[in-house]
C-alpha positions as CSV (number, residue, x, y, z in Angstrom):
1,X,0.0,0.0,0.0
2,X,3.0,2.3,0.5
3,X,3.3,3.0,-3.2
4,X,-0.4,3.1,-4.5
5,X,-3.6,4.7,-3.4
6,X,-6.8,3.1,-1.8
7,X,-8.9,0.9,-3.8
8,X,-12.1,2.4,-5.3
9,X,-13.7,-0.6,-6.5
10,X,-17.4,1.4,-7.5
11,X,-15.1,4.4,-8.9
12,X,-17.2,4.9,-11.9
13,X,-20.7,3.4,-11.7
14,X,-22.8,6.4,-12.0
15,X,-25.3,5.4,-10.0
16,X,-22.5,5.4,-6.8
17,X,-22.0,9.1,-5.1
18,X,-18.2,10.3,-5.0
19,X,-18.9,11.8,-2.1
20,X,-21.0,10.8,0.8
21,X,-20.9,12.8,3.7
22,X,-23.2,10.8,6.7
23,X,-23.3,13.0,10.3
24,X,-20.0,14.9,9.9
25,X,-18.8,16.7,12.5
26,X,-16.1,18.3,13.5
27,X,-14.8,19.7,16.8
28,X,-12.3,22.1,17.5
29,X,-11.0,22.5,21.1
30,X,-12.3,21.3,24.2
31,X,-14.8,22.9,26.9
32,X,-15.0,26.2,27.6
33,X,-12.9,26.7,24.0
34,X,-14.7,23.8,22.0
35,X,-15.5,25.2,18.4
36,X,-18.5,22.7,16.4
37,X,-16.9,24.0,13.3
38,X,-19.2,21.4,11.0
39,X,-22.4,19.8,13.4
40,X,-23.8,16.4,11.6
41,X,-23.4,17.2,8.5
42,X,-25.0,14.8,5.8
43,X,-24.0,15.4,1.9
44,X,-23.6,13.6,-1.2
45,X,-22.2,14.4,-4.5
46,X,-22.3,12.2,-7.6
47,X,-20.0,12.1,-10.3
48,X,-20.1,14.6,-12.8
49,X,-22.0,16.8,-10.9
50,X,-21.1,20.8,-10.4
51,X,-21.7,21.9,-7.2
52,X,-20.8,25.6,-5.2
53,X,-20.6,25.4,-1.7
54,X,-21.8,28.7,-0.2
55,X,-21.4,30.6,3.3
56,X,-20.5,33.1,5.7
57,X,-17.0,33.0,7.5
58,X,-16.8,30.7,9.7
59,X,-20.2,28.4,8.7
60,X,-18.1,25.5,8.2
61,X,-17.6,25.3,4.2
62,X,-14.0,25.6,4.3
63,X,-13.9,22.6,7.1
64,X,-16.1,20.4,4.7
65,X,-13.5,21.5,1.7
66,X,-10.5,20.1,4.0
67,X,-12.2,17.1,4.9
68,X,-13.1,16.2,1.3
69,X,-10.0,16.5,0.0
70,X,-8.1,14.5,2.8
71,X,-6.5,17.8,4.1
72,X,-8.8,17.2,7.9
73,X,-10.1,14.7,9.4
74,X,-13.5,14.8,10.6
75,X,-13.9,14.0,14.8
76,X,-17.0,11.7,13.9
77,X,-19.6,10.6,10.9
78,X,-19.1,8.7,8.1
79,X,-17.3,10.2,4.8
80,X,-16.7,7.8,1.9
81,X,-14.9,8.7,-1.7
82,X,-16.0,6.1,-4.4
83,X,-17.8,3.9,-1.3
84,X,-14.1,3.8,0.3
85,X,-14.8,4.7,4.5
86,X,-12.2,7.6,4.5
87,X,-11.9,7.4,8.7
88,X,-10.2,4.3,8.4
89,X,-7.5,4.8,5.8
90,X,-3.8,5.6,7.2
91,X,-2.6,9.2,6.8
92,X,-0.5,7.3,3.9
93,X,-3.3,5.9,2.5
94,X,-4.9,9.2,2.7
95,X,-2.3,11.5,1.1
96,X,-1.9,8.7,-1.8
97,X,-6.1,9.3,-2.0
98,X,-5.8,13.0,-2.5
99,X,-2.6,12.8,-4.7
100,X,-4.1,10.0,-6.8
101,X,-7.7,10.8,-6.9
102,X,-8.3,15.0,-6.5
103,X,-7.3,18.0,-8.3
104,X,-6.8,21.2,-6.5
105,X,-7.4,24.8,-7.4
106,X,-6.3,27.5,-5.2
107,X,-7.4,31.2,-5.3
108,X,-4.1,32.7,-4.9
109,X,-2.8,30.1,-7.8
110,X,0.1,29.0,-5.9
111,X,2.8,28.7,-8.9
112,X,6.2,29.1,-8.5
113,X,6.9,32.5,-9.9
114,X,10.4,32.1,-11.4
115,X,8.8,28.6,-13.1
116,X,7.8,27.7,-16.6
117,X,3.6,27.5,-17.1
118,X,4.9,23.5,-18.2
119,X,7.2,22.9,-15.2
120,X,4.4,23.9,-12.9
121,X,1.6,22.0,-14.5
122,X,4.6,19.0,-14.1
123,X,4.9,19.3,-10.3
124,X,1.9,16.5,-9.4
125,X,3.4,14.4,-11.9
126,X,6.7,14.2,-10.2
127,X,5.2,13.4,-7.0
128,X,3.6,10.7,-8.1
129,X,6.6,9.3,-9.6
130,X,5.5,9.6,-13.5
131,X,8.7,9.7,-15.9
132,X,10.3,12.7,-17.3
133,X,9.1,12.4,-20.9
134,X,5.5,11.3,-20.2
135,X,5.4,14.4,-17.6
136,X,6.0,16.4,-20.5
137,X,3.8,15.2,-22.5
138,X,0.9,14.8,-19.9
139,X,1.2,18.8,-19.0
140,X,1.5,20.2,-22.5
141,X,-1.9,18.6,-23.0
142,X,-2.9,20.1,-20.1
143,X,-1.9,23.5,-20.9
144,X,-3.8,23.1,-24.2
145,X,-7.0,21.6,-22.9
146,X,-6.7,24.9,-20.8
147,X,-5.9,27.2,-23.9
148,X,-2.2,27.6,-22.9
149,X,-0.3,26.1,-25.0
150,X,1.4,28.7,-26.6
151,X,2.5,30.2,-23.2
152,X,3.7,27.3,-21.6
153,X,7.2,28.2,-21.4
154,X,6.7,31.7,-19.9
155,X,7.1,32.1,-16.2
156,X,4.2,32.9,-13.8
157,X,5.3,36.3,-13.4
158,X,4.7,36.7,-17.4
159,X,1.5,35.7,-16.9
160,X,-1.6,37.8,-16.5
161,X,-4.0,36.8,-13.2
162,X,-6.6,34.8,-15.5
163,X,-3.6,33.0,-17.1
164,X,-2.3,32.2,-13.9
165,X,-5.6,30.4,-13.1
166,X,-5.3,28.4,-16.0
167,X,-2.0,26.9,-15.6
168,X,-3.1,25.9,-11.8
169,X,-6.3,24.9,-13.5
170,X,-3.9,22.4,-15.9
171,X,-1.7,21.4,-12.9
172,X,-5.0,20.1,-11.6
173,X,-5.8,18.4,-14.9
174,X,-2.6,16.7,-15.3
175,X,-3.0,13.8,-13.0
176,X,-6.6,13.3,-14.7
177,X,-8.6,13.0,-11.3
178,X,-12.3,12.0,-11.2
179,X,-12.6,15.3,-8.8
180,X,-11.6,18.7,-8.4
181,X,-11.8,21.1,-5.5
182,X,-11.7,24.4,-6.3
183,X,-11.2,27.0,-3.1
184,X,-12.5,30.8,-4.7
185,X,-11.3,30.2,-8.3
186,X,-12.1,33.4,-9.4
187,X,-11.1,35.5,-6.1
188,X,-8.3,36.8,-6.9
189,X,-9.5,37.8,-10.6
190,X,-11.2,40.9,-12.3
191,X,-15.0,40.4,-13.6
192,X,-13.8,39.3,-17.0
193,X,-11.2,36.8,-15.8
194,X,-13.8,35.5,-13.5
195,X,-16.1,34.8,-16.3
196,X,-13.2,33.1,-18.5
197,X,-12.3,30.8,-15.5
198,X,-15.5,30.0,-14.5
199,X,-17.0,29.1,-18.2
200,X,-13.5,26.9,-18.7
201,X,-14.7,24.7,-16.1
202,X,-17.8,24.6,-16.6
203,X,-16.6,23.6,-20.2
204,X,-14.6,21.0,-18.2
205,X,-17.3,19.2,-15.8
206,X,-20.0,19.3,-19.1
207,X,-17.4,17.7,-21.5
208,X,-14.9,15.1,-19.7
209,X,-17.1,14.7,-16.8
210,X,-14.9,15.9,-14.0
211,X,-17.0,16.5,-10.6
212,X,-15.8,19.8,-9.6
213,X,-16.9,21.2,-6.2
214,X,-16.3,24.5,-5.8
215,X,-16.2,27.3,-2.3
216,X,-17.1,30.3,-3.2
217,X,-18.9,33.6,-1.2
218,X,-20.1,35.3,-4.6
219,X,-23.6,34.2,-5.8
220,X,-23.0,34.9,-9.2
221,X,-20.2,32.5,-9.4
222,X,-22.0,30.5,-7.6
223,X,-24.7,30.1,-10.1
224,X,-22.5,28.6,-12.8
225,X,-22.8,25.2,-10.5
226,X,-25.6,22.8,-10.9
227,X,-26.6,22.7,-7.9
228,X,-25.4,24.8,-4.4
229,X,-25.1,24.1,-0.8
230,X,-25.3,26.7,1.4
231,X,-23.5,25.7,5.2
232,X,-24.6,28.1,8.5
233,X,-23.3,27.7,11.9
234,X,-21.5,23.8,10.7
235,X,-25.0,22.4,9.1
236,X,-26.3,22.8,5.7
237,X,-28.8,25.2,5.8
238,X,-29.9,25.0,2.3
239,X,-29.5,23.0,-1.2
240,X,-30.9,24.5,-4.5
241,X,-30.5,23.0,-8.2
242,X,-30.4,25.2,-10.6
C-alpha cells in the first residue's frame, strides 16, 4: 500500500455518489474553548455533478472542503470517496487518496513564480513518480486543454491573473482525477477573468465529466454550478438545483 492509493472498487458506476458525507462533525478545542466548526453534516455528490458550496466565514464550508480533499479529518460521521470509509485509511493511504484521486485549485494560484507555465503543471506528476518524458507530455496537454499552450514556457510572473488560473487549473488536470476542488477560483481575478475561469470549467465538468466542487462567497459564481449548498453555523442550511 505504500506506493499506491486506496482501492475504489465502485469508482465509476454512475449510480454510486463520489462523495457521501453521513453525520460529519467536527470539533475544534475542548470545553469552555470547544469550536463545532461542522455539526452532523450529511452530503452527497455524484460524479459529474457541479456543485458551489456557499457561506459566511466561519459556517463550516472551508472545514467540509479540507475534509473532502483529505486535508482534515473529521472527529466523527461517516465520509466515503468512491464507497471507500475515509476514517479508516492511514494518513499514507490518505495522502496517496488525495494525490491520486483530487485536483486542487487554489485562489491565490500557488505557482512558483520564477517557473515555466509547463514545469508547474509538471509538479503533481513528479510526486507521483510519473517519468520525465511522459510528464512532458501529460502537462502540455494540459496546458492546451486549458488554452495555454502557446505560453507554456513563460514564467508565472509573465502571466496575467486569469492566465495564472489556468495553468493551476492544468496542474490540476494533469493527474486526470475524477474530482476537483476548487477553493475561490475566481477570487483573486477581475469580472472578466472570473467569467473566463468559471466558463473553462464549466466547459470542463459538461465535456470530460470531472465532478468539480467548488467554495465560493459570490452568488453569481455560484450560479454557474448545478446545484449549491449553502453551510450556517456547521449544518447545511440550504440546497438549491439550478
Amino acid at each position: 500500500m505504500a506506493d499506491q492509493p486506496p482501492p475504489l472498487s465502485t469508482r465509476g458506476i454512475p449510480s454510486e455518489p463520489i462523495i457521501a458525507f453521513r453525520g460529519i462533525t467536527k470539533v475544534y478545542g475542548h470545553g469552555d474553548a470547544e469550536v463545532r466548526a461542522l455539526d452532523g453534516v450529511d452530503l452527497r455528490i455524484m460524479p459529474g455533478e457541479f456543485v458551489s458550496i456557499m457561506g459566511a466565514s466561519g459556517s463550516g464550508k472551508s472545514t467540509a472542503m479540507n475534509i473532502v480533499g483529505c486535508l482534515d479529518s473529521a472527529t466523527s460521521g461517516s465520509y466515503k470517496f468512491y464507497g471507500v470509509e475515509v476514517g479508516s485509511l492511514s494518513a499514507n493511504q490518505r495522502a496517496l487518496l488525495r494525490r491520486h484521486y483530487i485536483g486542487f485549485v487554489f485562489q491565490g494560484f500557488n505557482l512558483l513564480a520564477r517557473t515555466s507555465a509547463v514545469d508547474n503543471v509538471e509538479l503533481p506528476l513528479i510526486y507521483r513518480r510519473v517519468p520525465r518524458a511522459e510528464r512532458r507530455k501529460r502537462a502540455l496537454a494540459a496546458l492546451e486543454l486549458v488554452g495555454l499552450a502557446d505560453r507554456s514556457r513563460h514564467t508565472s510572473s509573465e502571466l496575467s491573473g486569469g492566465q495564472q488560473q489556468r495553468v493551476a487549473i492544468a496542474r490540476a488536470l494533469a493527474t486526470e482525477p475524477p474530482l476537483i476542488l476548487a477553493d475561490e477560483p475566481t477570487g483573486n481575478l477581475d469580472s472578466a477573468r472570473s467569467v473566463e475561469i468559471m466558463e473553462l470549467l464549466t466547459e470542463l465538468n459538461a465535456e470530460r465529466r470531472i465532478t468539480i466542487v467548488m467554495v465560493t462567497h459570490e452568488p453569481d459564481i455560484a450560479e454557474y454550478a448545478q446545484r449549491s449548498v449553502l453551510f450556517r453555523d456547521g449544518r447545511i442550511q440550504e440546497e438549491r438545483a439550478r
